[in-house]
C-alpha positions in Angstrom: 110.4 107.2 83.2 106.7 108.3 81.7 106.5 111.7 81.0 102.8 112.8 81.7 100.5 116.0 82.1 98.4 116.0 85.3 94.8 115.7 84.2 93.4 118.2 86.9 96.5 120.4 87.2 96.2 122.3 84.1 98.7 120.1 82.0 101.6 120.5 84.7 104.6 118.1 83.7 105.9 115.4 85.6 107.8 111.8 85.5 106.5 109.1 86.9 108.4 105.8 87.4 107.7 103.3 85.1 106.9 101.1 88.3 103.5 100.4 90.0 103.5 100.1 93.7 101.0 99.8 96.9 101.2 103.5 98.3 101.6 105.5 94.8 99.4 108.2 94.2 98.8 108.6 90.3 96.9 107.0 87.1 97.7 107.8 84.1 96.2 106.8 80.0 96.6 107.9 77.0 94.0 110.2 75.9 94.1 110.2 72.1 94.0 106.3 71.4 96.8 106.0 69.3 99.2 102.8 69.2 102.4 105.1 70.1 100.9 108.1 72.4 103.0 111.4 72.4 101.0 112.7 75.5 99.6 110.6 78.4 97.4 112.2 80.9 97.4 111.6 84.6 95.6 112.3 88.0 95.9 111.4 91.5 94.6 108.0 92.8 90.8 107.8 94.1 90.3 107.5 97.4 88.0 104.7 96.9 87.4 102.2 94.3 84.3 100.4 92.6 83.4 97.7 92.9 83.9 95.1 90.2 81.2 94.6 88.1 81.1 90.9 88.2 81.0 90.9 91.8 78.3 88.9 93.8 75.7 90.2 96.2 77.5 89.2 99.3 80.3 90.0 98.5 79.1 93.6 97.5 78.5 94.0 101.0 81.6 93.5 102.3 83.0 95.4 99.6 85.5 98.3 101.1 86.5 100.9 98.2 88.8 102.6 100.4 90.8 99.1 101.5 90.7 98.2 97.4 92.4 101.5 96.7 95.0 101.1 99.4 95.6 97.8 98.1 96.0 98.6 94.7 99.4 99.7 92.6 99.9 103.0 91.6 102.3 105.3 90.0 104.4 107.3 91.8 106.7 110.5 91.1 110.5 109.6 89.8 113.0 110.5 92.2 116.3 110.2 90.6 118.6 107.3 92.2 115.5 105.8 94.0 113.3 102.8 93.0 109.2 103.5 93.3 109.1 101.0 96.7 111.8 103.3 98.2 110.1 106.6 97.5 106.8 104.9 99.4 109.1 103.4 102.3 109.9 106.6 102.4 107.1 108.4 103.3 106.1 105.9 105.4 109.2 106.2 107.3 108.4 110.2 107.8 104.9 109.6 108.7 105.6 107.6 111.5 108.3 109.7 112.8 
C-alpha cells in the first residue's frame, strides 16, 4: 500500500495499491527528492497524454492523447481483499450494467 496526499485535494489521505493497471485513475511522485520520501503526492490521471518527444512527424499525426492515456497503467485506490485488476473489472462490470 502507498500512502499519499492528493495533489489538488488539499492534502486529503489515501492508499493506493502498490499495482499499476489499464483503467486506474491516479499518479503519484515524490515531491521533495529525497532517496526515502516521507510524503508522496498524487492527482488524478490526465485525460490525454503528450506526445513523446522523440516521436516522428507522421507519426505525430496519428498521435491520439486520449487512446495513450487509456492505454497507460495507473494507480488505483486500495480496496482491502481486492487486487488493483479487480477494483477496475469492477467498475467496468457496473458501467455496463
Amino acid at each position: 500500500m502507498i500512502k499519499v496526499y492528493l495533489f489538488d485535494r488539499g492534502g486529503l489521505r489515501i492508499d493506493l495499491d502498490p499495482e499499476a493497471v489499464v483503467g486506474g485513475d491516479y499518479t503519484y511522485w515524490n515531491p521533495t527528492y529525497e532517496r526515502d520520501p516521507q510524503t508522496w503526492r498524487a492527482t488524478y490521471r490526465p485525460i490525454k497524454v503528450a506526445a513523446p518527444l522523440n516521436i516522428s512527424n507522421q507519426d505525430l499525426k496519428e498521435w491520439d492523447g486520449r487512446k495513450a492515456a487509456n492505454s497507460r497503467r495507473w494507480y488505483v485506490e486500495h480496496v482491502c481483499g481486492l487486487t488493483a485488476a479487480q477494483v477496475v473489472a469492477g467498475r467496468r462490470r457496473r458501467r455496463s450494467a
